[in-house]
N, C-alpha and C positions, 0 to 999 in steps of 0.2 A: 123653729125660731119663736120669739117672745113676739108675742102683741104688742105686750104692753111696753116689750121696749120700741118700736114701732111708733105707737103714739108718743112717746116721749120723744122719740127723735123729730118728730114732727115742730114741738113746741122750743125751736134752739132760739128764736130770735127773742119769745119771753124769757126764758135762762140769761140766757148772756146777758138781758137790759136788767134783770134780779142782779146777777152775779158782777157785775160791772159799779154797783152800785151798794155791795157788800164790803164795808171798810174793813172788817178784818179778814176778808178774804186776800184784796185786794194788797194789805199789806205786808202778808205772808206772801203771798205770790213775787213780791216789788222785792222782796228779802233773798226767794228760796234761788228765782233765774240766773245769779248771776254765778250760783254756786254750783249747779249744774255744767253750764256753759265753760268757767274756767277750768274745770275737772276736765273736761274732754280734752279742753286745748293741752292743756299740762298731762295729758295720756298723749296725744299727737304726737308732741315736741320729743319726749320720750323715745316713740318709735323712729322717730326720724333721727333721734341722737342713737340709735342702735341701729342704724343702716339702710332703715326702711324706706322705701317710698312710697307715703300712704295711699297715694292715686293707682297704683301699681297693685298694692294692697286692697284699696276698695275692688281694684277691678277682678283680684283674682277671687274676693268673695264672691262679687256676684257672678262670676265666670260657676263656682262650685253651684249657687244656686240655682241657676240656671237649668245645668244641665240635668237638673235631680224633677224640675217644672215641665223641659222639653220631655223627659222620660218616666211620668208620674208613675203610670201604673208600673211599671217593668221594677221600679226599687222601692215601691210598697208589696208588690209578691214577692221580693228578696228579703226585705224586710221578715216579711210574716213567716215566710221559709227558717229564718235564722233566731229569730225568737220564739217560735214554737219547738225550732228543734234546743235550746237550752230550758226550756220545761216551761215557756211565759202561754199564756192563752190569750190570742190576739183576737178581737171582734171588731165591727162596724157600726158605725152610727150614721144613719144617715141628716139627722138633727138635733138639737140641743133635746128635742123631747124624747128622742129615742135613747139620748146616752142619760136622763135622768132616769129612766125605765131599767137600761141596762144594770148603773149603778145600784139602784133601789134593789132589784131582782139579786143583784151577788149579794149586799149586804144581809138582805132575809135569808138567802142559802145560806150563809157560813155565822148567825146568828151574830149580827152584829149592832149593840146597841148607839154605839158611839163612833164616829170618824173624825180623826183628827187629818188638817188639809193644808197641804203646802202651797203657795200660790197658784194659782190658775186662772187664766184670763179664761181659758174652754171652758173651764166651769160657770163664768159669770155667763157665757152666751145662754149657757143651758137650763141658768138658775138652779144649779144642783143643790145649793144647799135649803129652798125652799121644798126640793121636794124631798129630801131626807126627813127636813123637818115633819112636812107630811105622812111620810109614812113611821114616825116615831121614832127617828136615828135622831141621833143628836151630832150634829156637824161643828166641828171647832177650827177657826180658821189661826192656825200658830203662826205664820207672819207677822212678827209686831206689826204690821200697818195694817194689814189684812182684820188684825185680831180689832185694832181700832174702830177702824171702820163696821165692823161687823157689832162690837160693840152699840154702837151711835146709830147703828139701822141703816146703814148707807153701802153704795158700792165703793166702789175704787173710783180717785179721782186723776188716778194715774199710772203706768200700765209697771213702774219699779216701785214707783213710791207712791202706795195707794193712800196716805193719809196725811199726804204732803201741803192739803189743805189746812187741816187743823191746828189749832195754837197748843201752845203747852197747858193753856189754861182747860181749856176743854177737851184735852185729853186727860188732864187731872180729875176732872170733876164726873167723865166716864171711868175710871177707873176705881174711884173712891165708892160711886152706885153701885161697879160691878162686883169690887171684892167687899164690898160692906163693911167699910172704914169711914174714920171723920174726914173730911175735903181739908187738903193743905193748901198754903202760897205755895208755887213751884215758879222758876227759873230755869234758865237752859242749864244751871248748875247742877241742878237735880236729875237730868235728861237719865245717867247712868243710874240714880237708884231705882226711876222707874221705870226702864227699860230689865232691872232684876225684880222687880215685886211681878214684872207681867209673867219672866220665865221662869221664878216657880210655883204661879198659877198653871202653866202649860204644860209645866214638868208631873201637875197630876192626870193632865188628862193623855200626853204620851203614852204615861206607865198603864191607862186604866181602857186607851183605845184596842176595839178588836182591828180596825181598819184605819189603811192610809190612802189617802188620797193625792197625787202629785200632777202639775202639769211636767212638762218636758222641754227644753230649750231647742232640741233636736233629739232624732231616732238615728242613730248610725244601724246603717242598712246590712253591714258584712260581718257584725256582731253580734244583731238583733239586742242592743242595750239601749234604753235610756240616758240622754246626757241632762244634767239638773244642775244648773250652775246658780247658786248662794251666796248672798254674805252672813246671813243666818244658820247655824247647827239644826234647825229646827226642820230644812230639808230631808236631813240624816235619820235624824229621828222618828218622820213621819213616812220615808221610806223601808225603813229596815227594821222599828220597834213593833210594829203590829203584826199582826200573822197575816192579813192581806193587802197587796198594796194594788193598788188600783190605779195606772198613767192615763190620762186624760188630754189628748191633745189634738191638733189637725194633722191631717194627710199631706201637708203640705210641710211640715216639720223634719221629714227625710234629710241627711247628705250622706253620701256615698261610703265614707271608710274615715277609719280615726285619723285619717291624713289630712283630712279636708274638716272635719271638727278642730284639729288644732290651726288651723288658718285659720278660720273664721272666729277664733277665741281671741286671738291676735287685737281683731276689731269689737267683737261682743262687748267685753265689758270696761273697755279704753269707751267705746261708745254711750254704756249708759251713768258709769258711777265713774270713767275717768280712771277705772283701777288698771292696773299692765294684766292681773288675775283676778277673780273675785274669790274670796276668802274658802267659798267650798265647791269643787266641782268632781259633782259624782258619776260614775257610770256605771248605770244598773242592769244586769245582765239577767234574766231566769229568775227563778226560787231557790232559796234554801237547799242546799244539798246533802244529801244523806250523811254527810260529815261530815258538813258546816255549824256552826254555835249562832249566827246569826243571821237576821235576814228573812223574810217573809217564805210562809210556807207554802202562798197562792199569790202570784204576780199576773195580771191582767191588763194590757194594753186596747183600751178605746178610741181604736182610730180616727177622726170625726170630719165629715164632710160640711154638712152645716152650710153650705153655697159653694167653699171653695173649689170644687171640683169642674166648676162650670166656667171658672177662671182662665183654667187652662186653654190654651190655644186662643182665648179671645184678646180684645183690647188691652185690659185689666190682667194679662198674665205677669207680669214684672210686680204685681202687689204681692204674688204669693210667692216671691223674695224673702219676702218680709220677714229680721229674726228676731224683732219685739225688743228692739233697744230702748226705745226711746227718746232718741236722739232727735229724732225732729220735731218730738214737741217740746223738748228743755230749751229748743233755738228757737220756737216759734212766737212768734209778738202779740197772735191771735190765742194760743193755747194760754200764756201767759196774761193775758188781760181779763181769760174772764175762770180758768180754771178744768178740768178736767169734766165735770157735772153740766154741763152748759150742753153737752154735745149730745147727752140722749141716751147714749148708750155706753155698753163695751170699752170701747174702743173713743179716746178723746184726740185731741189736736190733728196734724194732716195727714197723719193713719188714717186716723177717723174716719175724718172727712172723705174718706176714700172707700173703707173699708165698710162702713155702716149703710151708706145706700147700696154699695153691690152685695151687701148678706141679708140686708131685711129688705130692701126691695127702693130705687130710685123717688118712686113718688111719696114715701114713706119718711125721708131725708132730705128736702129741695132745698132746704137754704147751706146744708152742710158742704157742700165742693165750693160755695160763696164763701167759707167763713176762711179765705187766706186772702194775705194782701198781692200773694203775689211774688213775693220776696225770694225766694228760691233756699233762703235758709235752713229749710226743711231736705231739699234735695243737697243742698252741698256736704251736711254733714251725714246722712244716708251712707252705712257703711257697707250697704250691696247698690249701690247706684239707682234708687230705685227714683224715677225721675215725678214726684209726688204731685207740683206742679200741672203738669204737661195733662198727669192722671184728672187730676180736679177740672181741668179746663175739659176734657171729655165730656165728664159726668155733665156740665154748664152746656156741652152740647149737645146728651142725648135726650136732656130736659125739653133744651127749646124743640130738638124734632119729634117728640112725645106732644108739644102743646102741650106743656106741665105748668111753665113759666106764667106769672098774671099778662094779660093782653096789655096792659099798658109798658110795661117794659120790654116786652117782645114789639111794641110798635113803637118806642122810642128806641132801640136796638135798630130797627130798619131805619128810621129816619138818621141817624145817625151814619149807617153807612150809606146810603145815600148821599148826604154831606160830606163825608170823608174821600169820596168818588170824584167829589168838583174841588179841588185845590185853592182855588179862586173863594168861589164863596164861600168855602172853610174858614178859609182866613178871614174875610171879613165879619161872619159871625163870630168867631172866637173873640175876636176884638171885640165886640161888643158884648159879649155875655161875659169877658173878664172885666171891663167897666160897671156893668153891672153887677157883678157879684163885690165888687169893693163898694159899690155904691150900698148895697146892702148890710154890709159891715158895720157896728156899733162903732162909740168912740176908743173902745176896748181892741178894736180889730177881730173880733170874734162874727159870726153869722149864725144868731140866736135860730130866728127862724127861716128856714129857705121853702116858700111856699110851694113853687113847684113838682119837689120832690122832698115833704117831710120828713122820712122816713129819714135823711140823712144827718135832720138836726134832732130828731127826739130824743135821742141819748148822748147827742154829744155835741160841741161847737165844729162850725166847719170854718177853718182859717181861707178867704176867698185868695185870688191870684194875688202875686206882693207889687206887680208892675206891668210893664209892658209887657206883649204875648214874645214867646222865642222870636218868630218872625220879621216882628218890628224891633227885635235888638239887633237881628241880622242884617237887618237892611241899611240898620243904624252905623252897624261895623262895617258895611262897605262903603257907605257914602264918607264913610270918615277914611 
């Protein structure tokens, strides 16, 4: 695992007060949610006007995930059975630093100067493309957003749409640097002729890679193939133009048979882009065959542990569900207020939040299971039920029984339920700290500073209670 993404995740609460306070982040993001969100709904309604009943549907994804979680090892040795016997060479990783080792090691065997790379979240865990760069590979990320980003120095700010942050303007002014041209005005007008000046920049370096690089959506276990679902060619390309292609993904990627892949397709990409299919979905079987014209000559699958192995059977088993839609951070209010970069690492919104302290280690990530409100937005659009919520409240509890938490909110945590224990004097303090909290109120009704606990106004106004407490409207409604 990265350190350095470690320390980063550490620093979310300066991120977010940065990122909260970035105006053209913040108005790209106020633009991009609502485009997300009604794509999905208008994939729902779809499935429901074709018969479906999407609850019926979630449950029988997660029902296939499930049972691929309860039976890990048994259908990754089917797996490995069924891809080695169609000519693939399967290996293990047991961390991001052993499959950057791994990779680097094929690449110098089969003399390879260049790797062109189709999306891969497993790659960011591993930092693969730092260490190609190391040892003199030259790594090309062909995802237009990937490719942006990778451009501009940055990760992903989003685990479909990794460059979902930036304006047109500043992807104009990285691309004019990179292809060494004079800087244009550009418009969403323009959006198609630079999305073709990027593809046949990539189109040189497809034709000129020894090596492809791919993560995997899923491993179907009774086939031993890859499934690689696309709205970009540049999958295609980067799996079957080079003479080696290299899959990159977790051990937890598994489902059972192409029966239970097309179920799950069903919800996949209704869930991230809103589409009924995504424009390219491939299934990569082996190597090139003695009479085949196309298609890599060495196919290699990277199985990668990376934490999630330890998942299994514990609290946190229902994360490795998980099929990387997206979907619960295009719903989330938290993901959407300060951006995909606030979170540290990998993995941004209530994935994340979930996902980043049980891989790089709990005390590593303490304010991240804090960063939801609560809403369950995340869990209702969840296309294997993964209940994200319920997870994050965990993580908020293995904190406090670690003693991770500062003492002073671990002892106003206690004092607190001790108050909520006497019903009586509950009420009557409520009463008075909602008088007080109006009393603190400007002429604006905002609460500039609330001194007892700053932390709450530093970044933002806090609107205090608007009246009477529930209780005293109740008492109000019976005596009437």
């Amino acid at each position: 695992m990265s350190i350095a993404g470690h320390s980063q995740a550490m620093f979310f609460q300066a991120r977010a007060t940065a990122q909260v306070r970035n105006a053209g982040l913040q108005k790209t993001l106020k633009k991009v949610r609502p485009l997300f969100v009604a794509k999905r709904a208008k994939g729902v309604v779809g499935l429901v006007e074709d018969g479906f009943d999407i609850e019926e549907l979630r449950g029988a994804c997660a029902a296939i995930r499930r049972r691929v979680v309860d039976d890990l090892d048994v259908w990754l040795e089917i797996f490995e059975e069924r891809a080695s016997a169609s000519g693939a060479e399967v290996l293990w990783a047991r961390d991001g630093g052993e499959v950057a080792r791994l990779v680097v090691d094929i690449a110098q065997r089969h003399g390879v100067t260049k790797a062109v790379k189709s999306k891969s979240m497993l790659s960011e865990e591993a930092r693969l493309n730092e260490a190609l760069s190391a040892a003199g590979i030259c790594p090309v990320e062909t995802d237009l957003g990937e490719y942006i980003v990778q451009l501009a120095g940055e990760t992903p700010s989003h685990i479909i749409a990794p460059a979902v942050h930036k304006t047109i303007g500043e992807v104009e002014s990285l691309f004019a640097e990179a292809h060494q041209r004079p800087l244009q005005e550009r418009s969403s007008a323009d959006i198609p002729a630079m999305a073709a000046e990027a593809r046949a920049v990539l189109r040189q370096h497809f034709l000129s890679a020894e090596m492809g690089i791919s993560g995997a959506n899923f491993l179907i276990a009774e086939s031993g193939s890859a499934a690689l679902v696309t709205n970009e060619g540049n999958g295609r390309m980067v799996t079957t133009m080079p003479r080696v292609h290299v899959v990159i993904t977790g051990i937890e990627k598994i489902v059972p048979t192409l029966e239970d892949f097309s179920t799950l397709m069903r919800l996949l990409p209704r869930s991230a882009t809103g589409q009924s299919i995504s424009n390219y979905v491939s299934l990569l079987t082996g190597a090139r065959g003695a009479n085949e014209s196309d298609g890599p000559e060495k196919t290699v699958f990277i199985l990668v542990d990376n934490g999630r192995a330890a998942l299994a059977g514990s609290d946190f088993a229902e994360m490795l569900r998980c099929i990387r839609c997206g979907a619960c951070m295009n719903h989330c209010p938290v993901y959407f207020s300060l951006g995909g970069h606030a979170y540290g690492w990998v993995y941004p919104g209530p994935m994340g939040s979930v996902l980043t302290p049980l891989y790089t280690g709990v005390e590593n990530a303490l304010d991240l299971p804090h960063a939801s409100t609560g809403c369950n937005q995340c869990g209702s659009v969840c296309p294997v039920n993964i209940p994200l919520p319920a997870l994050m409240h965990r993580l908020r509890e293995i904190q406090n029984e670690r003693g991770l938490r500062p003492w002073g909110e671990r002892l106003a945590l206690r004092a607190w339920a001790w108050l909520a224990g006497r019903p009586g004097l509950y009420r009557w303090v409520s009463r008075r700290i909602a008088r007080y909290l109006r009393w603190l109120a400007d002429d604006s009704g905002r609460i500039r500073v609330f001194g007892l606990a700053p932390g709450w106004t530093e970044g933002r106004d806090l609107t205090p209670p608007p009246g009477p407490t529930f209780h005293e409207l109740y008492a109000a409604r019976k005596r009437a």
